[in-house]
mmCIF file of the N, C-alpha and C atoms, coordinates in Angstrom:
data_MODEL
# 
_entry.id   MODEL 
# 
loop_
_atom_site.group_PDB 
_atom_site.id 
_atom_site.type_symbol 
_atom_site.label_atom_id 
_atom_site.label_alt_id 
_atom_site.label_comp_id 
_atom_site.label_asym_id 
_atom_site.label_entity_id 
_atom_site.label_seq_id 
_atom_site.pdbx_PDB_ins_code 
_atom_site.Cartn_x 
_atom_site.Cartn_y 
_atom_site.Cartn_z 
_atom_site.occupancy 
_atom_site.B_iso_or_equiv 
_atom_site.pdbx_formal_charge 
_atom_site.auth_seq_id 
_atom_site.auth_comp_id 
_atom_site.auth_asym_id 
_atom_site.auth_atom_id 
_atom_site.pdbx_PDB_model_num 
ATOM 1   N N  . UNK A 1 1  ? 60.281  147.482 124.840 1.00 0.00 ? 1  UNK A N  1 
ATOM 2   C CA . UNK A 1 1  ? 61.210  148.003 123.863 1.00 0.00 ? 1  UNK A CA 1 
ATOM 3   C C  . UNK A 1 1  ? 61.281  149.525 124.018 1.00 0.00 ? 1  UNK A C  1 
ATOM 4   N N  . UNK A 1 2  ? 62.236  149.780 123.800 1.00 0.00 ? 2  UNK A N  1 
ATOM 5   C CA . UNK A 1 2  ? 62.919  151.738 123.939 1.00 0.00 ? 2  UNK A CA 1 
ATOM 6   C C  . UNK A 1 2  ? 62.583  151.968 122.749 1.00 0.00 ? 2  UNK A C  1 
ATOM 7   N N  . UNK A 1 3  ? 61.601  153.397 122.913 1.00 0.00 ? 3  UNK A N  1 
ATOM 8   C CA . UNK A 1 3  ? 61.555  154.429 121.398 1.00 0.00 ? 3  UNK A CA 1 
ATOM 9   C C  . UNK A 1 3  ? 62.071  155.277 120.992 1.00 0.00 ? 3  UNK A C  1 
ATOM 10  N N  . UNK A 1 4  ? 62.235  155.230 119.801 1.00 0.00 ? 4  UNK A N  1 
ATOM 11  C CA . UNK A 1 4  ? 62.834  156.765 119.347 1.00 0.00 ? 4  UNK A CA 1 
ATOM 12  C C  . UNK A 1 4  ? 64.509  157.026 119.684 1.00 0.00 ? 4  UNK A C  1 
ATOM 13  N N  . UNK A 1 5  ? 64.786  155.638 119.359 1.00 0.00 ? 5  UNK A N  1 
ATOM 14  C CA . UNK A 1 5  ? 66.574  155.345 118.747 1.00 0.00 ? 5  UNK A CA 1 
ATOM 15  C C  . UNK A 1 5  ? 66.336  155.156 117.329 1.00 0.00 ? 5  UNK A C  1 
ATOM 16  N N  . UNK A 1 6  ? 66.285  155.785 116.886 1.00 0.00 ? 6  UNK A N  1 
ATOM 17  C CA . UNK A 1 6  ? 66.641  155.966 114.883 1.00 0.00 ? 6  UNK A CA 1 
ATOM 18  C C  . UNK A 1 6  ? 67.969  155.586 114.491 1.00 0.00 ? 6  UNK A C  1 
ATOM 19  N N  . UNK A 1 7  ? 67.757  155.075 113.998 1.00 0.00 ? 7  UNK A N  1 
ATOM 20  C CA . UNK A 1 7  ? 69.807  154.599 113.677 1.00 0.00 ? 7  UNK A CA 1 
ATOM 21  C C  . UNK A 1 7  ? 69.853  155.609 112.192 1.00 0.00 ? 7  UNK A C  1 
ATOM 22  N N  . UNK A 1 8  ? 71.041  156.162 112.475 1.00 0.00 ? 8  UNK A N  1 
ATOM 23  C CA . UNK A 1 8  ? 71.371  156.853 111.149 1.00 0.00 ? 8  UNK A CA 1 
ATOM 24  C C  . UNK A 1 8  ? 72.218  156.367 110.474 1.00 0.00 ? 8  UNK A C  1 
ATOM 25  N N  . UNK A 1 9  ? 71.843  156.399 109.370 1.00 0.00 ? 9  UNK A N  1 
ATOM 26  C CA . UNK A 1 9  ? 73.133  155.431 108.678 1.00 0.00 ? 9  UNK A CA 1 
ATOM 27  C C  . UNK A 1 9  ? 73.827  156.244 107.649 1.00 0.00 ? 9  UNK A C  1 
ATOM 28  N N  . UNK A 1 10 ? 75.422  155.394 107.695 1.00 0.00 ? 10 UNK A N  1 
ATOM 29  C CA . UNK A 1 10 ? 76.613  156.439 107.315 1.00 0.00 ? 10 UNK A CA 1 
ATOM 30  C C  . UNK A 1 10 ? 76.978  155.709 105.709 1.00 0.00 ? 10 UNK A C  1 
ATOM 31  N N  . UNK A 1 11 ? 76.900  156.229 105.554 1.00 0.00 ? 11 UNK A N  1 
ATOM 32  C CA . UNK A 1 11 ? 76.681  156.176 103.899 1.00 0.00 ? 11 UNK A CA 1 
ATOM 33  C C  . UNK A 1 11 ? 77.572  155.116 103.164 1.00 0.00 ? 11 UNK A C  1 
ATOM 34  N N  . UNK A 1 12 ? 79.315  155.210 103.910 1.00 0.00 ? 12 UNK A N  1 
ATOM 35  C CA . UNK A 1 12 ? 80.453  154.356 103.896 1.00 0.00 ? 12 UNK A CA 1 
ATOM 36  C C  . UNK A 1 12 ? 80.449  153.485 104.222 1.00 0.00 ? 12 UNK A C  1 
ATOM 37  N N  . UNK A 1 13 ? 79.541  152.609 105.250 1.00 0.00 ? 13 UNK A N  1 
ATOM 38  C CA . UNK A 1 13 ? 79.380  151.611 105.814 1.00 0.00 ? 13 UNK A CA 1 
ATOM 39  C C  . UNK A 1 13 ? 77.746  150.996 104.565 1.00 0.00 ? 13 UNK A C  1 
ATOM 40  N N  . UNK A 1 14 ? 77.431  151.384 104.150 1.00 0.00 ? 14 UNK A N  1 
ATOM 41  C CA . UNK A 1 14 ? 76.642  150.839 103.083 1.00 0.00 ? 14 UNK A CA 1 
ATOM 42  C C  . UNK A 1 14 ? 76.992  150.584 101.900 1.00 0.00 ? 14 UNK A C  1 
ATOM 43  N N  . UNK A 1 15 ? 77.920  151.869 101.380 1.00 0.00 ? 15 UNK A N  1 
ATOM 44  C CA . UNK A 1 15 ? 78.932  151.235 99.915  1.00 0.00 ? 15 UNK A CA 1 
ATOM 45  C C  . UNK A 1 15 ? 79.527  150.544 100.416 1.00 0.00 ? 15 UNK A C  1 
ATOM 46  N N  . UNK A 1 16 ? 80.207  150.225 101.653 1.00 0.00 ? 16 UNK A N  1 
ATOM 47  C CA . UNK A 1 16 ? 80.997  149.216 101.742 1.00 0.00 ? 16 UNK A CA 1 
ATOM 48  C C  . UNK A 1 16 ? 80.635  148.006 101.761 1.00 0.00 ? 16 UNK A C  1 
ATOM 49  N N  . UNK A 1 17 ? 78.895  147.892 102.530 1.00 0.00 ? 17 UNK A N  1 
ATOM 50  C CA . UNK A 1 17 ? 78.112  146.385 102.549 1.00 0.00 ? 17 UNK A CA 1 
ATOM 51  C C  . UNK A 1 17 ? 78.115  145.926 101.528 1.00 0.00 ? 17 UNK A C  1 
ATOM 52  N N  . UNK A 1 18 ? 77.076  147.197 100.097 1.00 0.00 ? 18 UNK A N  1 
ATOM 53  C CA . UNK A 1 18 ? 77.038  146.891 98.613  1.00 0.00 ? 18 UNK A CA 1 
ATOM 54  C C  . UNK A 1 18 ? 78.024  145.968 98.140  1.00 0.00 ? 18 UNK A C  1 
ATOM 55  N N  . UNK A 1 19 ? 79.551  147.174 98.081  1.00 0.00 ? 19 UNK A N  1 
ATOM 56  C CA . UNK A 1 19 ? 80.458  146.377 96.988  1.00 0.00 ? 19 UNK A CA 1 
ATOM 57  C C  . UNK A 1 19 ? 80.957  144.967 97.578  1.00 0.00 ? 19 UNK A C  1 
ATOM 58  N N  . UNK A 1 20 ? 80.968  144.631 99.638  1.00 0.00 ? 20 UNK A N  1 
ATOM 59  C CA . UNK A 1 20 ? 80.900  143.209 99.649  1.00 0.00 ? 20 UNK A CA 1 
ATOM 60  C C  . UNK A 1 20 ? 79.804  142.496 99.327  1.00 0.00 ? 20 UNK A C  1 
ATOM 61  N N  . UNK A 1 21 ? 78.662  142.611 99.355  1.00 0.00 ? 21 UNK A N  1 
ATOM 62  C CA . UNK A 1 21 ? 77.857  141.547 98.949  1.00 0.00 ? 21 UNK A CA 1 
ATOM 63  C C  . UNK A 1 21 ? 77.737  141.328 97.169  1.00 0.00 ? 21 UNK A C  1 
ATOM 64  N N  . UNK A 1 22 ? 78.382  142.523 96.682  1.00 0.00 ? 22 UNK A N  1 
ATOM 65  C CA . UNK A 1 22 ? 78.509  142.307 94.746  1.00 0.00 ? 22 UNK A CA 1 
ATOM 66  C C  . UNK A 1 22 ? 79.452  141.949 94.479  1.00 0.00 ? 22 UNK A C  1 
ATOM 67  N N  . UNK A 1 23 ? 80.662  141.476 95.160  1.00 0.00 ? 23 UNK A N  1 
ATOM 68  C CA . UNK A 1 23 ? 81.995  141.516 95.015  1.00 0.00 ? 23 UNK A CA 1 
ATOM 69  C C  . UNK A 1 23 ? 82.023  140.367 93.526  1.00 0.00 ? 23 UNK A C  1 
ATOM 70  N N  . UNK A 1 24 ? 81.215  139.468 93.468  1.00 0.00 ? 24 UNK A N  1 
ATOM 71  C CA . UNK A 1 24 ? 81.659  138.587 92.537  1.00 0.00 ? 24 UNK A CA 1 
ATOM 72  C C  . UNK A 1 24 ? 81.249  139.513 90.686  1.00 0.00 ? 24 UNK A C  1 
ATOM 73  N N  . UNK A 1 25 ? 79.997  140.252 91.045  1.00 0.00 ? 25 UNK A N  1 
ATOM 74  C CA . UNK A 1 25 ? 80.227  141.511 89.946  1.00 0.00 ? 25 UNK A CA 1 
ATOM 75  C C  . UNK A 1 25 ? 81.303  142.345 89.703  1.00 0.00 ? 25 UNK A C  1 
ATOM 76  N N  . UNK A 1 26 ? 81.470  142.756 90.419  1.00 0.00 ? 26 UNK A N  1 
ATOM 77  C CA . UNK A 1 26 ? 83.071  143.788 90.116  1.00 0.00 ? 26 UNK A CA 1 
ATOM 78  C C  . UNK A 1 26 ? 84.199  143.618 90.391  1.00 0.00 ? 26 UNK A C  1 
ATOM 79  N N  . UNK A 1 27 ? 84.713  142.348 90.590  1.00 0.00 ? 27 UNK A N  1 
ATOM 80  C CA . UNK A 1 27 ? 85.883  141.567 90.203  1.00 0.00 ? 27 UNK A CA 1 
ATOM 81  C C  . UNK A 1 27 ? 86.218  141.198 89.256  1.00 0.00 ? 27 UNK A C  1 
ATOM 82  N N  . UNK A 1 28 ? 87.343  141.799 88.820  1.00 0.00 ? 28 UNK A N  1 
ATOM 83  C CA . UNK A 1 28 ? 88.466  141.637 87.641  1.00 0.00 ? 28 UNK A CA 1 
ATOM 84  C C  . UNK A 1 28 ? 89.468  141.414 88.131  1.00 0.00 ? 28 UNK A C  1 
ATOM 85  N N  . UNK A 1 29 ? 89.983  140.442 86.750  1.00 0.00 ? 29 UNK A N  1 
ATOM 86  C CA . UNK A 1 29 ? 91.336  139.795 86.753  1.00 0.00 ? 29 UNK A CA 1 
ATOM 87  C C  . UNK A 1 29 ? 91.973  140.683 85.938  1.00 0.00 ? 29 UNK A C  1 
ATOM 88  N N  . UNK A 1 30 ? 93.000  141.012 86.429  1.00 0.00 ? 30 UNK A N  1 
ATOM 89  C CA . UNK A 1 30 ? 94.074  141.733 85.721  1.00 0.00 ? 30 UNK A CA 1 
ATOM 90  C C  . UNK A 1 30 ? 95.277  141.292 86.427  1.00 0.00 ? 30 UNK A C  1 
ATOM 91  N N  . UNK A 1 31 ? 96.535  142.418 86.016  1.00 0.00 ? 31 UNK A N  1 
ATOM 92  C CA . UNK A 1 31 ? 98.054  142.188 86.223  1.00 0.00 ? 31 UNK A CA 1 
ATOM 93  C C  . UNK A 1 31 ? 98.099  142.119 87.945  1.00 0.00 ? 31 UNK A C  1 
ATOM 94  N N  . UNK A 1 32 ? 97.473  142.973 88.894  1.00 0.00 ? 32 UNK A N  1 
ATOM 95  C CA . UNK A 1 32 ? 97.582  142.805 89.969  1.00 0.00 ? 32 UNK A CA 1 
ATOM 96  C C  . UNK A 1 32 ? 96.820  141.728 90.728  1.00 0.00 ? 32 UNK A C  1 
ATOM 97  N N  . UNK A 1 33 ? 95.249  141.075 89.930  1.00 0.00 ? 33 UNK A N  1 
ATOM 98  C CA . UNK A 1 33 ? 94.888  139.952 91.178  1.00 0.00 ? 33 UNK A CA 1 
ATOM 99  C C  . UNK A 1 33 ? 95.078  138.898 90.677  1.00 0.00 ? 33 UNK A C  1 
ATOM 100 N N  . UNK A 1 34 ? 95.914  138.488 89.444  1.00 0.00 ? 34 UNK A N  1 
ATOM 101 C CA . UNK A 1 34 ? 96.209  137.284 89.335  1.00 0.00 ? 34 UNK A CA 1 
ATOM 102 C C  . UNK A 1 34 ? 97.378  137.212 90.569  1.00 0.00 ? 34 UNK A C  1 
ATOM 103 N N  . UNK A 1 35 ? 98.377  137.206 91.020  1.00 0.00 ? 35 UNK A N  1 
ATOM 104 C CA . UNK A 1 35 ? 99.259  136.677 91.062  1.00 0.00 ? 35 UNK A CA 1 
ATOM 105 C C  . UNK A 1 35 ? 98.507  136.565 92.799  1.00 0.00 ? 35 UNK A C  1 
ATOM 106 N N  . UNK A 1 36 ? 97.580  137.527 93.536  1.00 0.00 ? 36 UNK A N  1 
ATOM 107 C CA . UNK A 1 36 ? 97.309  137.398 94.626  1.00 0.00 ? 36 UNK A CA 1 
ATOM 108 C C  . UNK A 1 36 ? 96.240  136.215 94.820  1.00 0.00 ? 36 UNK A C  1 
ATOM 109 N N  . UNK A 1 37 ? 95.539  135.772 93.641  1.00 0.00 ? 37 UNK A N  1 
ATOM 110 C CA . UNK A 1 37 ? 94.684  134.695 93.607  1.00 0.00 ? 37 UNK A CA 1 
ATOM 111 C C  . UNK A 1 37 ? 96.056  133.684 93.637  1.00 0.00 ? 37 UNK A C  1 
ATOM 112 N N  . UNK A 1 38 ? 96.731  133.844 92.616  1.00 0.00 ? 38 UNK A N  1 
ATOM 113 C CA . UNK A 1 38 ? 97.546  132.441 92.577  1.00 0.00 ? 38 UNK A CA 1 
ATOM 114 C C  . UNK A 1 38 ? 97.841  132.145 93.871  1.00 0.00 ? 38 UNK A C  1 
ATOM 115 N N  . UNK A 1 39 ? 98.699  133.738 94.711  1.00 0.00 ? 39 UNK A N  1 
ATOM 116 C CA . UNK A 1 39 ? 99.607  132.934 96.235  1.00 0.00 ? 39 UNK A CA 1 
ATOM 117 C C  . UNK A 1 39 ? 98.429  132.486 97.404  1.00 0.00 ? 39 UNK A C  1 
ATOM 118 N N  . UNK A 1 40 ? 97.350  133.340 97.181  1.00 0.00 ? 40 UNK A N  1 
ATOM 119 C CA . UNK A 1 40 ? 96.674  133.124 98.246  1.00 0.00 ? 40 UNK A CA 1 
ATOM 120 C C  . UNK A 1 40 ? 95.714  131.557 98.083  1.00 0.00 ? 40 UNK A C  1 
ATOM 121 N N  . UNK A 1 41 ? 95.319  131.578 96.480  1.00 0.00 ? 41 UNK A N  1 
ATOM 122 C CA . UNK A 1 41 ? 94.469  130.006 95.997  1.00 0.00 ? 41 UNK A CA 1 
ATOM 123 C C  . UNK A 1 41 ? 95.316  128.582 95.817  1.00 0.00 ? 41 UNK A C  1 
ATOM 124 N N  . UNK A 1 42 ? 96.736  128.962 95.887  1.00 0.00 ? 42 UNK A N  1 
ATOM 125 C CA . UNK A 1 42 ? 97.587  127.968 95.498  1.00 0.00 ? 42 UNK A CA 1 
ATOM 126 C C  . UNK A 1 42 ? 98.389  127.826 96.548  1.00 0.00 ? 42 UNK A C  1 
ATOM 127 N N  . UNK A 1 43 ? 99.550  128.489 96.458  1.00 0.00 ? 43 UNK A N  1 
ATOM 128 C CA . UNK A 1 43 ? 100.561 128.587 97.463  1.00 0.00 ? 43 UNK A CA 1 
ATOM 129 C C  . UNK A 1 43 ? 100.156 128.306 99.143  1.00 0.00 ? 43 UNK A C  1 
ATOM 130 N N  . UNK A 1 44 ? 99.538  129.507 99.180  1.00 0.00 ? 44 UNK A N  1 
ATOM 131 C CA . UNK A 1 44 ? 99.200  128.962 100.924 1.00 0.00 ? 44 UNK A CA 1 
ATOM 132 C C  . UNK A 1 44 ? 98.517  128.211 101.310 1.00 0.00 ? 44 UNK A C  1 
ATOM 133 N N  . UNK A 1 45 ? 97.287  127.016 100.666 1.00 0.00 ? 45 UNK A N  1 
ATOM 134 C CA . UNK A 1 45 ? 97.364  126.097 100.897 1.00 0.00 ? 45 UNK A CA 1 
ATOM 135 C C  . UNK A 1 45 ? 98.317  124.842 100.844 1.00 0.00 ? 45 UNK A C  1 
ATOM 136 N N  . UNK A 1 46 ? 99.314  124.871 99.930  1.00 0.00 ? 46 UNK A N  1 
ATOM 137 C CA . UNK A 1 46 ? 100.093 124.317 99.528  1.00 0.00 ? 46 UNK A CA 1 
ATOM 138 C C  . UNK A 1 46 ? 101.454 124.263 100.547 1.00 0.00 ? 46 UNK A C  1 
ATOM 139 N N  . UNK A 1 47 ? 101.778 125.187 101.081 1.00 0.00 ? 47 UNK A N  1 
ATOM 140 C CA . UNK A 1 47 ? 102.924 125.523 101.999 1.00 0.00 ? 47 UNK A CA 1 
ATOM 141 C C  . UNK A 1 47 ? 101.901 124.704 103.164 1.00 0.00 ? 47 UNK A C  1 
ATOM 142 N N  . UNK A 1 48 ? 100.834 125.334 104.308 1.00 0.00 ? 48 UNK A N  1 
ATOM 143 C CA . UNK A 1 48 ? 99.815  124.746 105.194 1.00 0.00 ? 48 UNK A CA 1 
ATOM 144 C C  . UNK A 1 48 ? 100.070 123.395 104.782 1.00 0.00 ? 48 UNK A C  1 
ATOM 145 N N  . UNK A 1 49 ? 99.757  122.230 103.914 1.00 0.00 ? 49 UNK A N  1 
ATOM 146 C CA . UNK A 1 49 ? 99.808  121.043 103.453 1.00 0.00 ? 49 UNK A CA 1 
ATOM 147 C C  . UNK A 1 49 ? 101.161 120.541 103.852 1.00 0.00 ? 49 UNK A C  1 
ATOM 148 N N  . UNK A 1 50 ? 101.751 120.944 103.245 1.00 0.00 ? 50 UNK A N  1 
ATOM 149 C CA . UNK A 1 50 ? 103.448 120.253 103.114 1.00 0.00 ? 50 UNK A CA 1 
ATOM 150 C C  . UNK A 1 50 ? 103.878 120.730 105.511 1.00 0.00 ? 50 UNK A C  1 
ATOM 151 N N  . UNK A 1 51 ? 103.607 121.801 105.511 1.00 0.00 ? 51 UNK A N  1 
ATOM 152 C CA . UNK A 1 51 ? 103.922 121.971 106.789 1.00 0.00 ? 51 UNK A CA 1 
ATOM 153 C C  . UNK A 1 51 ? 103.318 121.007 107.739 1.00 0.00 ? 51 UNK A C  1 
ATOM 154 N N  . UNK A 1 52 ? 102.146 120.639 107.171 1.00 0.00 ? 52 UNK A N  1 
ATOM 155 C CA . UNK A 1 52 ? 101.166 119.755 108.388 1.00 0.00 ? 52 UNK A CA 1 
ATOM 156 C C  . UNK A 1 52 ? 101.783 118.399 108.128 1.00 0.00 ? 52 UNK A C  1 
ATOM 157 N N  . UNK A 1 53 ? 101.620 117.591 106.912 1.00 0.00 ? 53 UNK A N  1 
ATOM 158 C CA . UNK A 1 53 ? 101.791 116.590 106.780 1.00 0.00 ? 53 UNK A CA 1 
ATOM 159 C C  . UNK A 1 53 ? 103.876 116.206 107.073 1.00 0.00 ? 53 UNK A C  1 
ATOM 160 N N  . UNK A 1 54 ? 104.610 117.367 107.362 1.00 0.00 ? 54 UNK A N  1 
ATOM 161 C CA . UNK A 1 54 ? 105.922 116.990 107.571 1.00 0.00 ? 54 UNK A CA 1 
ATOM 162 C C  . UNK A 1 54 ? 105.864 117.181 109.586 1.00 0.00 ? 54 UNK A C  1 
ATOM 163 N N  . UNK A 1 55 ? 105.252 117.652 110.382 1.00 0.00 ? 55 UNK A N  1 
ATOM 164 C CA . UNK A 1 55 ? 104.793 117.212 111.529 1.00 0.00 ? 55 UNK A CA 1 
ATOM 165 C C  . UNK A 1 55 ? 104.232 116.155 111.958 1.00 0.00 ? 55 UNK A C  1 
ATOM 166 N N  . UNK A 1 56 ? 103.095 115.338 111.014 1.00 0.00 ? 56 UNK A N  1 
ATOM 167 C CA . UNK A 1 56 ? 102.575 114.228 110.974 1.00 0.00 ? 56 UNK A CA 1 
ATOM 168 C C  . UNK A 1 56 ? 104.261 113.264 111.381 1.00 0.00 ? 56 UNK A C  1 
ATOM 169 N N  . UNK A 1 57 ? 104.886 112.912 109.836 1.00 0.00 ? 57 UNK A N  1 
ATOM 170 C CA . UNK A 1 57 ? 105.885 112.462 109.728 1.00 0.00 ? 57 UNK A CA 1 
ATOM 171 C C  . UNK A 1 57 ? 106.796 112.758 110.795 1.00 0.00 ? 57 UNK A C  1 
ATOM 172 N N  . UNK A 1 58 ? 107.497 113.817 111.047 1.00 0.00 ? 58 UNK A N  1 
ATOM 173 C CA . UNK A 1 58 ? 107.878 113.873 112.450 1.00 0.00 ? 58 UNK A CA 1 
ATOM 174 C C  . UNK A 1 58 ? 107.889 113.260 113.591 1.00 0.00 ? 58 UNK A C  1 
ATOM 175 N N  . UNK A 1 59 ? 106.329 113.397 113.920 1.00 0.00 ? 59 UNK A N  1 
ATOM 176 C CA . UNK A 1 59 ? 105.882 112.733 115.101 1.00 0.00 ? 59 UNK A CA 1 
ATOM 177 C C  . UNK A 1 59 ? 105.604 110.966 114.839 1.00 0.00 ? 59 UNK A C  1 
ATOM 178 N N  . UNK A 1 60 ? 105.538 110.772 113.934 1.00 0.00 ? 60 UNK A N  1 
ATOM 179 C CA . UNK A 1 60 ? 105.479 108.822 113.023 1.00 0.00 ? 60 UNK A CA 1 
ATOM 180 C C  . UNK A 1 60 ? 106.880 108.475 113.713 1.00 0.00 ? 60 UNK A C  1 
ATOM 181 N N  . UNK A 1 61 ? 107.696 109.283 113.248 1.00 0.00 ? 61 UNK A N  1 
ATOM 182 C CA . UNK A 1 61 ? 109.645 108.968 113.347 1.00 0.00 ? 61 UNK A CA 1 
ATOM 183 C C  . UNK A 1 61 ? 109.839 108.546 114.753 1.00 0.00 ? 61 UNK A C  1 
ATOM 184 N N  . UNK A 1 62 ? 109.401 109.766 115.788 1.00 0.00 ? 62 UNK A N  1 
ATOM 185 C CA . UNK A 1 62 ? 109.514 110.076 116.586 1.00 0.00 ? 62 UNK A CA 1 
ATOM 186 C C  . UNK A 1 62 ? 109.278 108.968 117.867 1.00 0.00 ? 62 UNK A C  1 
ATOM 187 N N  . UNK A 1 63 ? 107.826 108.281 117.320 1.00 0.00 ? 63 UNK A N  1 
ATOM 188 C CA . UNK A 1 63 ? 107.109 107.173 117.747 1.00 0.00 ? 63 UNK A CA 1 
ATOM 189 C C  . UNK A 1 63 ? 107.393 106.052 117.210 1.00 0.00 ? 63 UNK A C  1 
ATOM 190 N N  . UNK A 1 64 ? 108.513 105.842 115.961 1.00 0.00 ? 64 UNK A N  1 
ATOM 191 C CA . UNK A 1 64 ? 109.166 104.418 115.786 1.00 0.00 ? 64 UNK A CA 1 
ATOM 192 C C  . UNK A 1 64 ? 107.997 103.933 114.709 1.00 0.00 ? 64 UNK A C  1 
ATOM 193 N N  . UNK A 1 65 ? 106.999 104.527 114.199 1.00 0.00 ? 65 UNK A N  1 
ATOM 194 C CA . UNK A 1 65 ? 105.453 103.658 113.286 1.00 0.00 ? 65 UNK A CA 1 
ATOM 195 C C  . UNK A 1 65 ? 106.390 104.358 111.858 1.00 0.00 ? 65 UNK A C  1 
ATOM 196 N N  . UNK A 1 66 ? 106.127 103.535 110.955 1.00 0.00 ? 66 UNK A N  1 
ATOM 197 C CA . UNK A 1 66 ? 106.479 104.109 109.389 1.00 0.00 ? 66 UNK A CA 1 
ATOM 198 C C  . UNK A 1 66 ? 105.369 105.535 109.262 1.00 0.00 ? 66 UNK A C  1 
ATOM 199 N N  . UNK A 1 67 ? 106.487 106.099 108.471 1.00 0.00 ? 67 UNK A N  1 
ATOM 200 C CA . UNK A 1 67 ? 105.381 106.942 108.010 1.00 0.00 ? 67 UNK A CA 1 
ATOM 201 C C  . UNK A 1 67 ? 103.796 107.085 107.371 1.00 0.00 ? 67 UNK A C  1 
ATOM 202 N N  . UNK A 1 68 ? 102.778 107.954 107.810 1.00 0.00 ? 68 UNK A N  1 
ATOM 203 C CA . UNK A 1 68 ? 101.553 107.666 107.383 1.00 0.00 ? 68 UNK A CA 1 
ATOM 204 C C  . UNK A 1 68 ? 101.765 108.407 105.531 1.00 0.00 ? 68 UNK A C  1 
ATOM 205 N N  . UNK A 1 69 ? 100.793 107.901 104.668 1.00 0.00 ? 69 UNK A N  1 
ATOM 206 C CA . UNK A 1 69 ? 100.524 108.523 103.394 1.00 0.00 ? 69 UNK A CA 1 
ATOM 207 C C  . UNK A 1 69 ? 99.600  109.318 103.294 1.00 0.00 ? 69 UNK A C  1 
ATOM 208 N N  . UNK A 1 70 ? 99.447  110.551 102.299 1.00 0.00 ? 70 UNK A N  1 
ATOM 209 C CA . UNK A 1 70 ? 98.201  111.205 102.848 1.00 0.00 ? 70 UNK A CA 1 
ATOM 210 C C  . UNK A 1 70 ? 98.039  111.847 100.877 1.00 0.00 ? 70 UNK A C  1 
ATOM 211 N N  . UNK A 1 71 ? 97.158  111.432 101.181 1.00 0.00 ? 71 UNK A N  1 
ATOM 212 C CA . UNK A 1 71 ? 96.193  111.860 99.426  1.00 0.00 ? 71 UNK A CA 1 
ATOM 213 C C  . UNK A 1 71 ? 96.347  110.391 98.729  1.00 0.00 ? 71 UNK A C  1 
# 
């Protein structure tokens, strides 16, 4: 092993570790992260879903089999 590499550490890269590893402490809901929880917790799975399962169907058509059901 090599001696006498000291790592110095930059102060910004540690508040930044902090506030990610506390993030569930200093998260608030207000006017701006509701609506980004909603599109990002709702919506874009929801769009992903409907997009996958209308390719499924697609390719069912495509191949002459009835469509598959899904949920």
């Amino acid at each position: 092993m090599a001696g006498g590499m000291d790592v110095h550490k930059n102060k910004f890269v540690e508040q930044w570790a902090t506030n990610r590893e506390n993030l569930e402490l200093a998260f608030k809901f207000n006017r701006r992260t509701v609506p980004i929880c909603l599109f990002f917790g709702v919506f874009v799975p929801l769009i992903t879903y409907q997009g996958i399962t209308s390719e499924f169907h697609k390719q069912d058509q495509m191949a002459g089999r009835a469509p598959r059901k899904f949920l």
